[in-house]
Structures are given as C-alpha cells and as structure tokens.
mmCIF file of the C-alpha atoms, coordinates in Angstrom:
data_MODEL
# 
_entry.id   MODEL 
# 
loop_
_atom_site.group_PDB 
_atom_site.id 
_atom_site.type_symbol 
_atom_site.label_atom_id 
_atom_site.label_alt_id 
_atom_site.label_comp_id 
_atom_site.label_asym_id 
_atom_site.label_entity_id 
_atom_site.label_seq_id 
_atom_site.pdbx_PDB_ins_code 
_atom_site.Cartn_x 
_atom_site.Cartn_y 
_atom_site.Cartn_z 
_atom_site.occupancy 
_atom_site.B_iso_or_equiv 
_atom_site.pdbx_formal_charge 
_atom_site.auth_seq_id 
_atom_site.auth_comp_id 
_atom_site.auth_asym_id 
_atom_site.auth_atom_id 
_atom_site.pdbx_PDB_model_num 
ATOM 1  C CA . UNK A 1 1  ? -196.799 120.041 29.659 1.00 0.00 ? 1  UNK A CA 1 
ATOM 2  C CA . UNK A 1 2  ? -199.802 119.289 27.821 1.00 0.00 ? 2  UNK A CA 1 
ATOM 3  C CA . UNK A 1 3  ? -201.525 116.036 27.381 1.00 0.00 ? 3  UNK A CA 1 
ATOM 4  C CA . UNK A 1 4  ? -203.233 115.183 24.315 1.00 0.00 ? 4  UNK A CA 1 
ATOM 5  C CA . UNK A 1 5  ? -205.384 112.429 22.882 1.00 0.00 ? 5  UNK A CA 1 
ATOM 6  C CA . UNK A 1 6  ? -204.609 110.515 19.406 1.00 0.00 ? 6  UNK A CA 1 
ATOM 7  C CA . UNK A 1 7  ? -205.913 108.104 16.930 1.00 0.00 ? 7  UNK A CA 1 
ATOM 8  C CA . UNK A 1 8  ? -203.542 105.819 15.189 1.00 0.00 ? 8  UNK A CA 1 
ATOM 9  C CA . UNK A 1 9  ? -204.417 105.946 11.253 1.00 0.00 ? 9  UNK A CA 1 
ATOM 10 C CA . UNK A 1 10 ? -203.071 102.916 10.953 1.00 0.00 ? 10 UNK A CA 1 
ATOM 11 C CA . UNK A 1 11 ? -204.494 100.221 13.844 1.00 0.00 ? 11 UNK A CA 1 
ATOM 12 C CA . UNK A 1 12 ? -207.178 102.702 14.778 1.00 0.00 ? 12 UNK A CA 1 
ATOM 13 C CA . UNK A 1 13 ? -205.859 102.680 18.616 1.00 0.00 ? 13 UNK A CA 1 
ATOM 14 C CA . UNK A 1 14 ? -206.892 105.398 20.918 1.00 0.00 ? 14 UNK A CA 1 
ATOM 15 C CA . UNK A 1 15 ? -204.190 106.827 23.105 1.00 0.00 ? 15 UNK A CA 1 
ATOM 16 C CA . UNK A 1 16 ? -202.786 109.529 25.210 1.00 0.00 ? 16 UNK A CA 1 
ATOM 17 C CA . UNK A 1 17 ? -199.567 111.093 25.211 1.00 0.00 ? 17 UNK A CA 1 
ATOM 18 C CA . UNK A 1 18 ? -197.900 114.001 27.155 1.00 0.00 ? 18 UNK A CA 1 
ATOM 19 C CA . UNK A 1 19 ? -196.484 116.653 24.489 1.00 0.00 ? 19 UNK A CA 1 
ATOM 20 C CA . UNK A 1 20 ? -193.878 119.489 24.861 1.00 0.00 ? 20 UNK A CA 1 
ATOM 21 C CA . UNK A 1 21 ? -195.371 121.767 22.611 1.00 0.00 ? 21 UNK A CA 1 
ATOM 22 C CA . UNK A 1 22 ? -197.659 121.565 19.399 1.00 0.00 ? 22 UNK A CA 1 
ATOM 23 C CA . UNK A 1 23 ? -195.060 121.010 17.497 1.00 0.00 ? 23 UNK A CA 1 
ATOM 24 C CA . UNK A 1 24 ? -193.652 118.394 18.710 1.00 0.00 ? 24 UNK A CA 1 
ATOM 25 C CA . UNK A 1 25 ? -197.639 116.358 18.475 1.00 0.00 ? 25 UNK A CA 1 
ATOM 26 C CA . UNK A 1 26 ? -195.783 116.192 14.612 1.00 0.00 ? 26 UNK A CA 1 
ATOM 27 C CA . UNK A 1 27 ? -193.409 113.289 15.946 1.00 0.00 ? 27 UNK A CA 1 
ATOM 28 C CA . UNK A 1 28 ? -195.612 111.273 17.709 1.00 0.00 ? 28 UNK A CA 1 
ATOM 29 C CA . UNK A 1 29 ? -195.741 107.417 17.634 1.00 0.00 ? 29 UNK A CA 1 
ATOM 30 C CA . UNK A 1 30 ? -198.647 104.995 17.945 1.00 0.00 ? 30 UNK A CA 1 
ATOM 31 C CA . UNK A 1 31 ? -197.276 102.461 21.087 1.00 0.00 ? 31 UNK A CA 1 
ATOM 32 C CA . UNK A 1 32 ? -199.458 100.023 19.762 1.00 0.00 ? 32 UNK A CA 1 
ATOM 33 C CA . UNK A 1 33 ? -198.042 100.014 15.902 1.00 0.00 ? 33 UNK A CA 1 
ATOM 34 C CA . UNK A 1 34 ? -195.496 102.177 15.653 1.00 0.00 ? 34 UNK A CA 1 
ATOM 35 C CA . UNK A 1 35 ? -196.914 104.208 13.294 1.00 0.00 ? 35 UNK A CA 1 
ATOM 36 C CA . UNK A 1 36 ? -196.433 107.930 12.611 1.00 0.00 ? 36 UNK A CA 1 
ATOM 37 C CA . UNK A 1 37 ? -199.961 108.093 11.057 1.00 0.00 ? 37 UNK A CA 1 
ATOM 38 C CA . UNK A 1 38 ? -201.675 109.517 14.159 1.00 0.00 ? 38 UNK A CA 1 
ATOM 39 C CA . UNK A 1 39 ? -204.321 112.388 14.150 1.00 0.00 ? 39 UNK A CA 1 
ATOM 40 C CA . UNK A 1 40 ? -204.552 114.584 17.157 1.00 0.00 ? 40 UNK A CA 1 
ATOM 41 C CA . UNK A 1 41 ? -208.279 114.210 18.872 1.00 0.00 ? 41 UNK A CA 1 
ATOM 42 C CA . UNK A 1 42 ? -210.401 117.160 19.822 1.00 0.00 ? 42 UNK A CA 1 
ATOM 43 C CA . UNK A 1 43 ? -209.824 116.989 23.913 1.00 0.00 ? 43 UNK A CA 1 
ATOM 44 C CA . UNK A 1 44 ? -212.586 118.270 26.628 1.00 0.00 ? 44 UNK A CA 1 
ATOM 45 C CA . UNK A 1 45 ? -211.691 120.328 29.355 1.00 0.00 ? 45 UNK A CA 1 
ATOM 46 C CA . UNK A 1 46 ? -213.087 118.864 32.820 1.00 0.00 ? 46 UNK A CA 1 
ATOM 47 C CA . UNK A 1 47 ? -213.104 120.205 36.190 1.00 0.00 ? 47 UNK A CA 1 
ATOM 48 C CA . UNK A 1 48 ? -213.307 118.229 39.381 1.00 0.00 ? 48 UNK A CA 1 
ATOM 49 C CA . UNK A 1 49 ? -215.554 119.857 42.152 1.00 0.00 ? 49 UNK A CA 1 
ATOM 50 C CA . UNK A 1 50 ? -216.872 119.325 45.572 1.00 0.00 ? 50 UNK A CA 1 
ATOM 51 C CA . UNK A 1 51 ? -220.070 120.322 47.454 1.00 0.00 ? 51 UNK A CA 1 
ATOM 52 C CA . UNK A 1 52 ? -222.917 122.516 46.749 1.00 0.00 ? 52 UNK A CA 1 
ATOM 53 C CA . UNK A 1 53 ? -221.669 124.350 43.592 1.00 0.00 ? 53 UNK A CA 1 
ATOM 54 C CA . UNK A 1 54 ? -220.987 120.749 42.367 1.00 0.00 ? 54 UNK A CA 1 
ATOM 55 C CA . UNK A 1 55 ? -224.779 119.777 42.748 1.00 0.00 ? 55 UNK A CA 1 
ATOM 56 C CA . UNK A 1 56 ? -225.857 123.514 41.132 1.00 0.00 ? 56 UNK A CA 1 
ATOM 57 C CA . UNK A 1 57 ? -227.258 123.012 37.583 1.00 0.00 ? 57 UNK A CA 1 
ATOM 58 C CA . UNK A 1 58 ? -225.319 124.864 35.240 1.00 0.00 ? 58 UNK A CA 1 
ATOM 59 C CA . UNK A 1 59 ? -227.370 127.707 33.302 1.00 0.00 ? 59 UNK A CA 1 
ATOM 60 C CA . UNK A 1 60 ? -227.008 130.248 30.344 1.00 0.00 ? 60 UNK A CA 1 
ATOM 61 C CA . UNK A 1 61 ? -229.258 133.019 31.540 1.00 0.00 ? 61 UNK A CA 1 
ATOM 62 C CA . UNK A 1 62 ? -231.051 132.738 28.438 1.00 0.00 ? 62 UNK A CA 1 
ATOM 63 C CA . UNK A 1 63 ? -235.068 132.148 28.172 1.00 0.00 ? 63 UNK A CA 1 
ATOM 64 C CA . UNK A 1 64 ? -236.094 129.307 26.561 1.00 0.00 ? 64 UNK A CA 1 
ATOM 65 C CA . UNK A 1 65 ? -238.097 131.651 24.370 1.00 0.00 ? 65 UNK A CA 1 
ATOM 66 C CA . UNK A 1 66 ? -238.435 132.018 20.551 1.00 0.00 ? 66 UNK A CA 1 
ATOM 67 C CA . UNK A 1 67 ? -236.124 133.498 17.839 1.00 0.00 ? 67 UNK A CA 1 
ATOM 68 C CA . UNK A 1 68 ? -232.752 133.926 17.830 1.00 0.00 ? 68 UNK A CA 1 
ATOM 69 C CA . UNK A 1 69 ? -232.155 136.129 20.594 1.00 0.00 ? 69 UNK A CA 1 
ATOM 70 C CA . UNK A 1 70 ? -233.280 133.518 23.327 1.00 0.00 ? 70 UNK A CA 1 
ATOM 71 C CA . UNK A 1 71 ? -235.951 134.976 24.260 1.00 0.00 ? 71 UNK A CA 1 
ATOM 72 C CA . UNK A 1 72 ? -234.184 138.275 25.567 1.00 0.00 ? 72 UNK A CA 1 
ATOM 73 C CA . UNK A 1 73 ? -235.417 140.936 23.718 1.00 0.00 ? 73 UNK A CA 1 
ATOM 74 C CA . UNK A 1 74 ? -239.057 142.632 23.271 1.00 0.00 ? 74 UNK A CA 1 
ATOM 75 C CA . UNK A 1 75 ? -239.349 141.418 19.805 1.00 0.00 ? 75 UNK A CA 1 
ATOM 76 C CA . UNK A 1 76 ? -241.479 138.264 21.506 1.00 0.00 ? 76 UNK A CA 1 
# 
C-alpha cells in the first residue's frame, strides 16, 4: 500500500498516512485535529544507493549550449 503525505486545512499539521487506494485518501483524518479538511501533498520519489554509482553525478546528456534544443543540434 501506498504512503502519502497530507496537510491538515484546519491546524496546518504535516503528516503521513498509509492509504489503500486513492480513493480512500477521500476519508482521511488529521491525528492532530480530527479534521477531514486535509489536502494530499505532492510526494518525491527517493532511492537509497550504495557505492560508486551512488557518488556518480547524475547527468542529462544535454550541452549546456544555447536555444532550446540544449545545445544538440547544428543550429548553434
């Protein structure tokens, strides 16, 4: 099951919650208040890792050139 993150409407709380399904984020309570008044929180994906491919920087593949093709064309 998913979790998700929420902010109370009413007593501004943060908080996390474990959800059966989307619909069910609809009947979720604020432990702090009580209060049904809760707005579900745009949530970030992260990834634990270990080693070298931890330490790699993370790149596009795109030039920092000009334009908006990022540099990859001949237009330049």
């Amino acid at each position: 099951m998913p979790m998700y993150e929420f902010l109370c409407g009413s007593c501004e709380k943060d908080f996390e919650t474990i959800v059966s399904s989307a619909q069910a984020a609809e009947r979720v309570e604020c432990p702090e208040c009580g209060s049904k008044k809760v707005h579900k929180k745009l949530s970030l994906f992260a990834k634990s890792t270990s080693g070298a491919a931890a330490a790699a920087p993370i790149s596009s593949g795109y030039s920092a050139g000009g334009g908006g093709c990022g540099g990859m064309c001949s237009c330049h």
